[in-house]
C-alpha positions in Angstrom: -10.2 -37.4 -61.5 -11.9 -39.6 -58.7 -8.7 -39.4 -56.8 -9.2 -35.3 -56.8 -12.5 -35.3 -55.8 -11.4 -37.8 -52.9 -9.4 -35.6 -51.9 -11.7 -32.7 -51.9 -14.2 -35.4 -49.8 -11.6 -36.1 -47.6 -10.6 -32.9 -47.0 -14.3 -31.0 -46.2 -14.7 -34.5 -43.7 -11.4 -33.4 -41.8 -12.5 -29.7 -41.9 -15.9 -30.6 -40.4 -14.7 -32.9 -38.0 -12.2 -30.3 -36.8 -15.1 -27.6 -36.9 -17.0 -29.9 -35.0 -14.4 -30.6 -32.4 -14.2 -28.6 -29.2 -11.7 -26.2 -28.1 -10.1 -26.0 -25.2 -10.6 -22.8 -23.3 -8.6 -21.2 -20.1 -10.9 -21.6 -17.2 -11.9 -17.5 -16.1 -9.8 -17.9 -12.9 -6.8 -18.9 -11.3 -6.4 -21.7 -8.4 -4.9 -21.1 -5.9 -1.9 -23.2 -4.3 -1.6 -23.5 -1.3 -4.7 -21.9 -0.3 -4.5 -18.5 1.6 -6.2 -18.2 4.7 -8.0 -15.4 5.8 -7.7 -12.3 7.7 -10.6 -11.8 8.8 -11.2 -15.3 10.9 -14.6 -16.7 10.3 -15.5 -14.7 6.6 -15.0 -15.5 3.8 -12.6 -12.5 1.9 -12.8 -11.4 -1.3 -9.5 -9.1 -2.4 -9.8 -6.5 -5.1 -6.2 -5.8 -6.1 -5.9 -2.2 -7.5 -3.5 0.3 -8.2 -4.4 4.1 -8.4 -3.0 4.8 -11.1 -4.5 1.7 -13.1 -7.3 3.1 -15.5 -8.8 -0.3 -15.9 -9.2 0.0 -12.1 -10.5 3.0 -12.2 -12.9 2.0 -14.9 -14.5 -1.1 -13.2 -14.6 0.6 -9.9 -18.3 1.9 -10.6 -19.0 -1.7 -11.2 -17.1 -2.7 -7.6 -19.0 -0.1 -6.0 -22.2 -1.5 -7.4 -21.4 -5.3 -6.6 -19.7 -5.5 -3.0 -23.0 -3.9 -1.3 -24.9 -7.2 -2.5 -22.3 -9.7 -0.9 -24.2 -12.0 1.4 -23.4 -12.1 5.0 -20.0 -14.1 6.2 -18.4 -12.3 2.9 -15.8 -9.8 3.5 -14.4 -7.2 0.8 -11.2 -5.6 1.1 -9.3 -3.4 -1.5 -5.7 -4.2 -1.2 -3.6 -1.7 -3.1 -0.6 -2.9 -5.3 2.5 -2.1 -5.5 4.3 -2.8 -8.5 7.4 -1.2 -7.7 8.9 1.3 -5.5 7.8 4.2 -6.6 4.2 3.1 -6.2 4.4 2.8 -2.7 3.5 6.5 -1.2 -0.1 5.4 -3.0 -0.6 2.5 -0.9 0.2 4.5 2.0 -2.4 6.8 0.9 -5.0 4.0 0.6 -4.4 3.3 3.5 -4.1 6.7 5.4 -7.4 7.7 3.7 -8.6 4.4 5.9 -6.9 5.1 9.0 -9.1 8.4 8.9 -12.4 7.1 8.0 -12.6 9.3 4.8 -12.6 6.3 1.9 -14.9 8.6 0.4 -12.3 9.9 -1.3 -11.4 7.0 -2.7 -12.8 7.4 -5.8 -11.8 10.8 -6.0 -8.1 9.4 -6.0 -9.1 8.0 -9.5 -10.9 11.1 -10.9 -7.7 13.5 -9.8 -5.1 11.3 -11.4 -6.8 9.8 -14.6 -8.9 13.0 -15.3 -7.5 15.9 -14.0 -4.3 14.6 -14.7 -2.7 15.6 -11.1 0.5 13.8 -10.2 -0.2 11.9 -7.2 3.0 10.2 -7.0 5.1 11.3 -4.4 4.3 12.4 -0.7 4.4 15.9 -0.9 1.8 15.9 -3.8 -0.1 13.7 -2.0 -0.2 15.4 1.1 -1.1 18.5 -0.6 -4.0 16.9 -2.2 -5.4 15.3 0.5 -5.0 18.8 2.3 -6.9 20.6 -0.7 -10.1 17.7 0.0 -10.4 19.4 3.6 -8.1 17.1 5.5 -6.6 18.6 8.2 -2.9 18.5 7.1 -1.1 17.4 9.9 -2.7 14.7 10.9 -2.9 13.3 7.4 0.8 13.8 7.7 1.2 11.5 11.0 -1.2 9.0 9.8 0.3 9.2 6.6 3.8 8.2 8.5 2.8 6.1 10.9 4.1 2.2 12.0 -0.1 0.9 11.1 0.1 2.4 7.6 3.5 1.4 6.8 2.2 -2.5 8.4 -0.4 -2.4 6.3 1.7 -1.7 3.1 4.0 -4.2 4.7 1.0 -6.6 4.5 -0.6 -5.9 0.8 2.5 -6.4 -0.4 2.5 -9.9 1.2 -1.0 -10.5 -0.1 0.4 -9.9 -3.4 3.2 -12.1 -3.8 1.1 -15.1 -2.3 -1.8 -14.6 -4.5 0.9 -13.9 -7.8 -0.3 -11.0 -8.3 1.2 -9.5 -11.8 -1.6 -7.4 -13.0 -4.8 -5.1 -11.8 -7.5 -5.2 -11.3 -7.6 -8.5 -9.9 -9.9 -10.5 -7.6 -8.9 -13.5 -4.8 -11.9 -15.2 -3.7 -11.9 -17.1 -0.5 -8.6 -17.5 -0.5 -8.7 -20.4 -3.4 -9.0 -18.6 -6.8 -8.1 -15.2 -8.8 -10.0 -13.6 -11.6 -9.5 -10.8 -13.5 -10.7 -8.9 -16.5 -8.1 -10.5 -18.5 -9.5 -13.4 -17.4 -13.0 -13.2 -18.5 -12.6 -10.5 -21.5 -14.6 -8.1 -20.2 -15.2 -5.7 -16.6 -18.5 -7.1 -15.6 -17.4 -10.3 -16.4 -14.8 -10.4 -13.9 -17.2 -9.3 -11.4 -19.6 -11.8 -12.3 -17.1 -14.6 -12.0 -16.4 -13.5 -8.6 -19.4 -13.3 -7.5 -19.8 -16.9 -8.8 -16.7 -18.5 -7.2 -18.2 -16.8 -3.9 -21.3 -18.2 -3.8 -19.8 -21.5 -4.7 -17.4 -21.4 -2.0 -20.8 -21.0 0.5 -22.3 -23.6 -1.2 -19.6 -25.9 -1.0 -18.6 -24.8 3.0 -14.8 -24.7 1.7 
């Protein structure tokens, strides 16, 4: 009988101890290696990684919209649209073209036309005729659409990508040195704190 009751000692000591141990958890970013340098020389960038038809992008874009206004000086934001194969593509190009023609207004309407009125936005042509139906003036949508600085600039995100490892959206590259996400930190405003975190420690640390 004492042996039982040894055990039974024995055992709640191990299962407090354990209790009482901590546990590891995943830091809520990514390091990056080797470190990315900027695009914009003298800033600090901060990447948002999207892809339009993403509806956890779409979702956390209020919360973008919100946050990037409040970045301190020498901090520059750039959405950089994914592509995660090749049929995404002719939405990057959009991005983009929507860019080219100062109307990223419409960015969020992207979102609202493919994730709530359910409009396929996937090829060119559906595209086009979108943008055309927003008041664009169709042809020069076209040319920009088509055009060697909208097809460079694809040519560059998808660059951007593959050096920051890019396998998921949305996702956030701070500074060139780390990546969050939502998947990192559980939640939308969570990633978004995080970045904003990692930025100001960046400025604190003059990395």
């Amino acid at each position: 009988m004492k042996s039982f009751f040894s055990r039974i000692a024995l055992g709640l000591a191990l299962g407090l101890s354990l209790a009482a141990a901590p546990i590891a958890q995943a830091a809520p970013y990514d390091v990056v290696d080797p470190v990315q340098p900027s695009d914009t020389p003298g800033k600090i960038e901060v990447l948002e990684f999207f892809a339009y038809t993403c509806p956890h992008c779409k979702s956390i874009e209020p919360l973008v919209e919100k946050w990037t206004p409040t970045l301190p000086d020498g901090v520059v934001f750039k959405p950089v649209p994914v592509a995660f194969n090749a049929s995404m593509q002719d939405l990057q190009k959009l991005y983009y073209t929507l860019e080219a023609l100062d109307r990223l207004d419409l960015h969020a309407a992207v979102f609202h036309a493919i994730h709530d009125q359910h409009e396929r936005l996937f090829k060119a042509d559906a595209i086009i005729d979108w943008a055309a139906a927003q008041g664009l003036d169709r042809q020069a949508f076209i040319d920009t659409f088509n055009s060697f600085g909208v097809k460079t600039r694809v040519m560059r995100a998808d660059e951007l990508a593959k050096a920051y490892h890019i396998d998921g959206t949305p996702s956030f590259a701070i500074g060139g040195r780390y990546v969050t996400s939502p998947s990192h930190t559980g939640t939308y405003q969570g990633a978004i704190d995080e970045a904003d975190k990692l930025v100001k420690q960046i400025l604190a640390n003059g990395e």
